[in-house]
PyMOL Python script that loads the backbone (N, CA, C, O; Angstrom):
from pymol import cmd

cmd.read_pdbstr("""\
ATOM      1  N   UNK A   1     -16.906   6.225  -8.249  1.00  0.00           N
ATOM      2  CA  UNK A   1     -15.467   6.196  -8.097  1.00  0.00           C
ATOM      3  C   UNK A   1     -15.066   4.785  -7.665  1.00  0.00           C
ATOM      4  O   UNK A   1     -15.855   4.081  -7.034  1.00  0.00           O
ATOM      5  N   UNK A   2     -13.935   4.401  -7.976  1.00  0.00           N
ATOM      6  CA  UNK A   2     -13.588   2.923  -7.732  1.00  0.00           C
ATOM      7  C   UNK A   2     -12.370   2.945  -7.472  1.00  0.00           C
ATOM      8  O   UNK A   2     -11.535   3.526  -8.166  1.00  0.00           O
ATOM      9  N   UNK A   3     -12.127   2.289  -6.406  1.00  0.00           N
ATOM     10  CA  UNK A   3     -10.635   2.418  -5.871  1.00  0.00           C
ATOM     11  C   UNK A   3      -9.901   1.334  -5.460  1.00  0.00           C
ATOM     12  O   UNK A   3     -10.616   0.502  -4.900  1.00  0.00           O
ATOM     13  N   UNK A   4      -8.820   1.051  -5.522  1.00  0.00           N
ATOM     14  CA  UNK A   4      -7.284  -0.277  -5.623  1.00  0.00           C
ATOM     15  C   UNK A   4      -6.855   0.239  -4.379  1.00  0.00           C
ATOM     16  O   UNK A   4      -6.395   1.380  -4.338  1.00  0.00           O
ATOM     17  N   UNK A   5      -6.975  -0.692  -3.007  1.00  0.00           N
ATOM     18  CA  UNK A   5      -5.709  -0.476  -2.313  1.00  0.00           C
ATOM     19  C   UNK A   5      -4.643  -1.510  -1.934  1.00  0.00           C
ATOM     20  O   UNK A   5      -4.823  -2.654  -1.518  1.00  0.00           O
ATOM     21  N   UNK A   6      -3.292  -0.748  -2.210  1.00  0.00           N
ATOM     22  CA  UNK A   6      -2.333  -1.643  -2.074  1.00  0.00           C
ATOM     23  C   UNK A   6      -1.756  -1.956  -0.627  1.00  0.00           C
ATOM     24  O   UNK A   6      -1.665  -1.017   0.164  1.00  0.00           O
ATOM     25  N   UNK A   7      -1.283  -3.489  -0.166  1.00  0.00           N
ATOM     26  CA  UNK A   7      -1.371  -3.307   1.105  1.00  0.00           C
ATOM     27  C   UNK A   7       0.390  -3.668   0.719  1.00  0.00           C
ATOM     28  O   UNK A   7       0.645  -3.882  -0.466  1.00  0.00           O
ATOM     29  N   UNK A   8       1.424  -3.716   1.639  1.00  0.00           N
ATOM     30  CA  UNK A   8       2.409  -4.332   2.146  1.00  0.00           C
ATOM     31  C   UNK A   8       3.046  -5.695   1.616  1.00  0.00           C
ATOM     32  O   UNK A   8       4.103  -5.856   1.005  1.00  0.00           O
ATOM     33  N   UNK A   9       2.035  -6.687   2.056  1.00  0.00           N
ATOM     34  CA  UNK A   9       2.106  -7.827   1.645  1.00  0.00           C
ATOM     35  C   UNK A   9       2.065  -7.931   0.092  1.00  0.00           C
ATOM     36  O   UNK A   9       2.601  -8.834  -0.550  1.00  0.00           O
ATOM     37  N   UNK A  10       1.319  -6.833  -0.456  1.00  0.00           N
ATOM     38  CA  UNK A  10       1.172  -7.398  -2.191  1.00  0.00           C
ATOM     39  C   UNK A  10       2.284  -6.999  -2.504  1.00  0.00           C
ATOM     40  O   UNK A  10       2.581  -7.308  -3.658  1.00  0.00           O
ATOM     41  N   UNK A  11       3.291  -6.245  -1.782  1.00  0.00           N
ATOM     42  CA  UNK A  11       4.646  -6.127  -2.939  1.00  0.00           C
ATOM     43  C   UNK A  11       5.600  -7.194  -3.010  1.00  0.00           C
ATOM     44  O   UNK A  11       5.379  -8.119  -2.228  1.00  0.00           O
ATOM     45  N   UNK A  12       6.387  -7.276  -3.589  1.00  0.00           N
ATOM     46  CA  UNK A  12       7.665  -7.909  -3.491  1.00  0.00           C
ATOM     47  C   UNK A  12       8.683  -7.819  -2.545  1.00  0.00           C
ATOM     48  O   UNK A  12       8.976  -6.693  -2.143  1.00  0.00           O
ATOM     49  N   UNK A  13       9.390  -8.967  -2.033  1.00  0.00           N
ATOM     50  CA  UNK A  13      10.237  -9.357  -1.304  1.00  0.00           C
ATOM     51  C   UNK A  13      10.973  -8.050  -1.553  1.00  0.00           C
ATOM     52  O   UNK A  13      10.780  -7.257  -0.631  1.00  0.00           O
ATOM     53  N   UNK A  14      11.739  -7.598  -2.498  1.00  0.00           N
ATOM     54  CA  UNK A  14      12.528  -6.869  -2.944  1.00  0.00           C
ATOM     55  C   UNK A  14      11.958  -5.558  -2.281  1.00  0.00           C
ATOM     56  O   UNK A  14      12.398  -5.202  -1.188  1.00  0.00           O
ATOM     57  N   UNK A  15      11.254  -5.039  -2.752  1.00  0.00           N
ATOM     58  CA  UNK A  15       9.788  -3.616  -2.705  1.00  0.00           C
ATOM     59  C   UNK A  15       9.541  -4.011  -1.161  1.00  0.00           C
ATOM     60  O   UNK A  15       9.325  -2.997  -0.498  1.00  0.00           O
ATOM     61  N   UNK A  16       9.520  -4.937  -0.570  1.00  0.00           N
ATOM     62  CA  UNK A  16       9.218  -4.715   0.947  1.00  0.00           C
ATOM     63  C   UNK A  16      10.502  -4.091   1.908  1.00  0.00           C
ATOM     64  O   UNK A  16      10.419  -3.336   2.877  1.00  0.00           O
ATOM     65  N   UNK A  17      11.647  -4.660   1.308  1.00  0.00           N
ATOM     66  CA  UNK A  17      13.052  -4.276   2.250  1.00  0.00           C
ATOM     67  C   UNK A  17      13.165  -2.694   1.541  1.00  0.00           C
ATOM     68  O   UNK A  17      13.674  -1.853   2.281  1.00  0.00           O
ATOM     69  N   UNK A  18      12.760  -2.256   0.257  1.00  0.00           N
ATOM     70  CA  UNK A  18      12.931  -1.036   0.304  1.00  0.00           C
ATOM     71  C   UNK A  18      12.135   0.596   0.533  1.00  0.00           C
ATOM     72  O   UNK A  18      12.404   1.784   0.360  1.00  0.00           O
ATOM     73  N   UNK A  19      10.799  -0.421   1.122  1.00  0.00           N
ATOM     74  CA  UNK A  19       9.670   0.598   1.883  1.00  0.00           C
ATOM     75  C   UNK A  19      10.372   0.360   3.383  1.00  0.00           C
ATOM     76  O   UNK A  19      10.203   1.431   3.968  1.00  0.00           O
ATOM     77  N   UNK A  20      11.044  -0.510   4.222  1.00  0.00           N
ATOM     78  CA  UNK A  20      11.040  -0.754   5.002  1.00  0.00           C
ATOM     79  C   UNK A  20      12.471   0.158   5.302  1.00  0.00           C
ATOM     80  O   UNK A  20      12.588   0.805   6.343  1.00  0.00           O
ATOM     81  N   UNK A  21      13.397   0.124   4.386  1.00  0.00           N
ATOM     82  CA  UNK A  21      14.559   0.934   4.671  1.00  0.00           C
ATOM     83  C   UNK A  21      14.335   2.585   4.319  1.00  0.00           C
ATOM     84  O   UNK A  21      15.039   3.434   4.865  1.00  0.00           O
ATOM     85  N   UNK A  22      13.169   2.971   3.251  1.00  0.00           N
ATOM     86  CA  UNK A  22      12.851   4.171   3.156  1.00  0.00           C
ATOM     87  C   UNK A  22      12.182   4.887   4.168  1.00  0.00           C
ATOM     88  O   UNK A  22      12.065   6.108   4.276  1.00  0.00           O
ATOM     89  N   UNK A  23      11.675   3.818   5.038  1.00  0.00           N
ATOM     90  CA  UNK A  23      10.851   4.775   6.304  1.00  0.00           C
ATOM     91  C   UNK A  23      11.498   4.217   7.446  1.00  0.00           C
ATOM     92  O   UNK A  23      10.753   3.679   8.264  1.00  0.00           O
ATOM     93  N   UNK A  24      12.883   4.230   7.710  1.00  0.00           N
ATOM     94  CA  UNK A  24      13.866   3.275   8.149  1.00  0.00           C
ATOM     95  C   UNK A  24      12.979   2.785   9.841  1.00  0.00           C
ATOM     96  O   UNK A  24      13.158   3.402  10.891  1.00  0.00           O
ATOM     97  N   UNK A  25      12.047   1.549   9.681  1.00  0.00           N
ATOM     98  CA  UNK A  25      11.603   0.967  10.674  1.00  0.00           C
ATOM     99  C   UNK A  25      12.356  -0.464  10.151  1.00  0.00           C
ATOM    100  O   UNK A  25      13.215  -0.508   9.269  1.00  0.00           O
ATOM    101  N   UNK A  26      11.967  -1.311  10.706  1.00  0.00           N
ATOM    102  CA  UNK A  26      12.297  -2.456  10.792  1.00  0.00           C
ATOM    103  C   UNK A  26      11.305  -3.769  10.251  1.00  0.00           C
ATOM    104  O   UNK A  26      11.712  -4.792   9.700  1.00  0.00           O
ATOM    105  N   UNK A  27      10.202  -3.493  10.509  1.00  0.00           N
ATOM    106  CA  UNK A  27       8.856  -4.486  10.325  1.00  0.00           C
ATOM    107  C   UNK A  27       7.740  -3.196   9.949  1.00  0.00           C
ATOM    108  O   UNK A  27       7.830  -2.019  10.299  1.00  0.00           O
ATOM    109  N   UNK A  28       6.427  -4.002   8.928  1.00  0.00           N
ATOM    110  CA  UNK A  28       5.447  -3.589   8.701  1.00  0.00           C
ATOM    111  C   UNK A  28       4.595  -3.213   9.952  1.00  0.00           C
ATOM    112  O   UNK A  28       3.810  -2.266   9.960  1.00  0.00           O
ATOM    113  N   UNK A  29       4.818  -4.025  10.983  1.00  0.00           N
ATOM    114  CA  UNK A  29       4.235  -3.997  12.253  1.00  0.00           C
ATOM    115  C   UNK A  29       4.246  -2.579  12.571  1.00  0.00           C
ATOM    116  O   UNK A  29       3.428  -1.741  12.949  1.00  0.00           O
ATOM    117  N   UNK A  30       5.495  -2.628  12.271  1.00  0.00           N
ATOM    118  CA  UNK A  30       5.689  -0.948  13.327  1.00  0.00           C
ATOM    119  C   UNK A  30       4.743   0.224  12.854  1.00  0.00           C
ATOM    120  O   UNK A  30       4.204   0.893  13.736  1.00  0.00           O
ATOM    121  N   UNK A  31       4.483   0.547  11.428  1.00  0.00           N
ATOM    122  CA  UNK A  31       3.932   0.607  11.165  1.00  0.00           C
ATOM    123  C   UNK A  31       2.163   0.710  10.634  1.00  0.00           C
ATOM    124  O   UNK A  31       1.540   1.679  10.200  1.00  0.00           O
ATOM    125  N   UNK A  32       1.859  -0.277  10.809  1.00  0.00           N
ATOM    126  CA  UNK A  32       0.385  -0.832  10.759  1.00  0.00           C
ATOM    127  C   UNK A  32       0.221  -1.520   9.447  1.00  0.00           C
ATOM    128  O   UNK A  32      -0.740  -2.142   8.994  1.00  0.00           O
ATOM    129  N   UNK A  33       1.129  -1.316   9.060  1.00  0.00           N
ATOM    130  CA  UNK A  33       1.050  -1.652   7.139  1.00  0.00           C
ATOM    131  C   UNK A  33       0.513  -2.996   7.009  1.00  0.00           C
ATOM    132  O   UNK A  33       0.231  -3.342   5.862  1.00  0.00           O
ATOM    133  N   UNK A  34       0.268  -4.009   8.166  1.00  0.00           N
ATOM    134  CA  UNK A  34      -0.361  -5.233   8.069  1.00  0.00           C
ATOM    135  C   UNK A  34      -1.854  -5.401   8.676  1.00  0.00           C
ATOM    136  O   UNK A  34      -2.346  -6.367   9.260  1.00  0.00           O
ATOM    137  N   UNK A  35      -2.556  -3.820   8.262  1.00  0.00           N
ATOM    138  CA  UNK A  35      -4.170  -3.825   8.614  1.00  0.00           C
ATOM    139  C   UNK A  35      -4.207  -2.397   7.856  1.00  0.00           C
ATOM    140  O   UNK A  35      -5.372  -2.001   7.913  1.00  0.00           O
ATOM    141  N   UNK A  36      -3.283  -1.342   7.075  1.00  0.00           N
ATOM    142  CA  UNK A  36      -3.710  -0.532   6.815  1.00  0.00           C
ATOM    143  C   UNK A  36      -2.660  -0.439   5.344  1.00  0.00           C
ATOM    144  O   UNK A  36      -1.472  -0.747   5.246  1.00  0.00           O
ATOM    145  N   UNK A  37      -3.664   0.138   4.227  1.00  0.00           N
ATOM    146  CA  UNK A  37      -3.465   0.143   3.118  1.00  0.00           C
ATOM    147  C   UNK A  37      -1.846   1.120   3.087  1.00  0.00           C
ATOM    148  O   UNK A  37      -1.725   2.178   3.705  1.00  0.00           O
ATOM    149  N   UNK A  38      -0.881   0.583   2.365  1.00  0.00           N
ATOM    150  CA  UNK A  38      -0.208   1.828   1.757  1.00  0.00           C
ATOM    151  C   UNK A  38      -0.067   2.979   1.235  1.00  0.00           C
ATOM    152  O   UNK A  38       0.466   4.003   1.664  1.00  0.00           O
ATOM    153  N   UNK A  39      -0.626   2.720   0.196  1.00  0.00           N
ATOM    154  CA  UNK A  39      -2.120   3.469  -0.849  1.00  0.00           C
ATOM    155  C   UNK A  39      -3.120   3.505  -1.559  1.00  0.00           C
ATOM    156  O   UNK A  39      -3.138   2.843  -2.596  1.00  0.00           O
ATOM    157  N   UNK A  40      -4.051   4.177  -1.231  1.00  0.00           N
ATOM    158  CA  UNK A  40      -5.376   3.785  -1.977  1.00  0.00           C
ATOM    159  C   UNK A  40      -5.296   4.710  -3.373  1.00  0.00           C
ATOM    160  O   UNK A  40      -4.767   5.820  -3.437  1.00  0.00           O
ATOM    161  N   UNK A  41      -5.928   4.012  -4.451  1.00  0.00           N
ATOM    162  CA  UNK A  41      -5.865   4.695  -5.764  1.00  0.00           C
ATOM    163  C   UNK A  41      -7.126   4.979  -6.107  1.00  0.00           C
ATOM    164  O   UNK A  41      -8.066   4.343  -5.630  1.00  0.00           O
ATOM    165  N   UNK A  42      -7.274   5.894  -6.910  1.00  0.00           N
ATOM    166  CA  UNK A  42      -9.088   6.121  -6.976  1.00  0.00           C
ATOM    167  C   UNK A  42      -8.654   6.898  -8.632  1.00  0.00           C
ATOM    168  O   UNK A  42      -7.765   7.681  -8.967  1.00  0.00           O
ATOM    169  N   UNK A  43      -9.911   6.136  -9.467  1.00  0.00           N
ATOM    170  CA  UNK A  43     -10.130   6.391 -10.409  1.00  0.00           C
ATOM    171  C   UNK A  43     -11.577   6.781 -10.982  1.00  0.00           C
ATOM    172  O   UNK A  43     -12.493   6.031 -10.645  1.00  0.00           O
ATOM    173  N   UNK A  44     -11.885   7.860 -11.801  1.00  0.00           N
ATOM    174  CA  UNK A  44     -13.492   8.004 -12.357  1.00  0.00           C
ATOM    175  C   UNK A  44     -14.078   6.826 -12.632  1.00  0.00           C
ATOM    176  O   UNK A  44     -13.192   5.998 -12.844  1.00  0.00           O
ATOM    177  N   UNK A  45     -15.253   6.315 -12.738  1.00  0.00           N
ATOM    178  CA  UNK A  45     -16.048   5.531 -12.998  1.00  0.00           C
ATOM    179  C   UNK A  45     -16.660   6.487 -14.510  1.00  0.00           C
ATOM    180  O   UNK A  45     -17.333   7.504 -14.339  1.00  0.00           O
ATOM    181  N   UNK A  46     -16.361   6.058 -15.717  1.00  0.00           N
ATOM    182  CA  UNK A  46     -16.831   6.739 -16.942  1.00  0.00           C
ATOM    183  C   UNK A  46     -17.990   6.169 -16.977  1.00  0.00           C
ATOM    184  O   UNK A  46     -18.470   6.295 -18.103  1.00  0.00           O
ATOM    185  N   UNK A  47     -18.692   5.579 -16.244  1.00  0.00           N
ATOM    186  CA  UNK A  47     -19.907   5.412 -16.580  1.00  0.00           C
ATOM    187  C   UNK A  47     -21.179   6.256 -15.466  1.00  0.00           C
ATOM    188  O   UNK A  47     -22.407   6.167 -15.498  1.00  0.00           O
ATOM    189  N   UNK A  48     -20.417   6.931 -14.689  1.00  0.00           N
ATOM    190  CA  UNK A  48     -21.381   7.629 -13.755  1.00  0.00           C
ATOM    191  C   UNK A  48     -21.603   9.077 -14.600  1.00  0.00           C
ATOM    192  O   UNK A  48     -20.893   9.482 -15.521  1.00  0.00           O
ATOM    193  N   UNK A  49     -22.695   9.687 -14.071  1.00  0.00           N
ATOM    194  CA  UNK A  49     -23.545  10.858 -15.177  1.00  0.00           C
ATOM    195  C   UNK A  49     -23.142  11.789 -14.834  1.00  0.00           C
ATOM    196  O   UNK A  49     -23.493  12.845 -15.360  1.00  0.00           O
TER     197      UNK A  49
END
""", "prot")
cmd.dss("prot")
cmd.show_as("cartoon", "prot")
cmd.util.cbc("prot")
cmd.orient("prot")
C-alpha cells in the first residue's frame, strides 16, 4: 500500500483561508496542521500478490 499525505502548507493561499474558515479557528497552529497531515491517501500497490 502506498500512501500521499497532504499537509496544510501544500495548499494554496486561497485553500488555506478556506480550511481555516471551515473549521472556523484562526491559524494551523491551533490545530496541529503544522506537524500533522490533513489527509492521508492510500492506494493498492498493483504489484503486491
Amino acid at each position: 500500500m502506498e500512501t500521499l499525505e497532504v499537509y496544510f502548507s501544500d495548499l494554496t493561499p486561497e485553500a488555506q483561508a478556506r480550511v481555516l474558515e471551515f473549521y472556523q479557528v484562526e491559524s494551523e497552529l491551533d490545530m496541529n496542521w503544522d506537524v500533522l497531515p490533513l489527509v492521508t491517501l492510500e492506494r493498492d500497490d498493483e504489484s503486491e500478490g
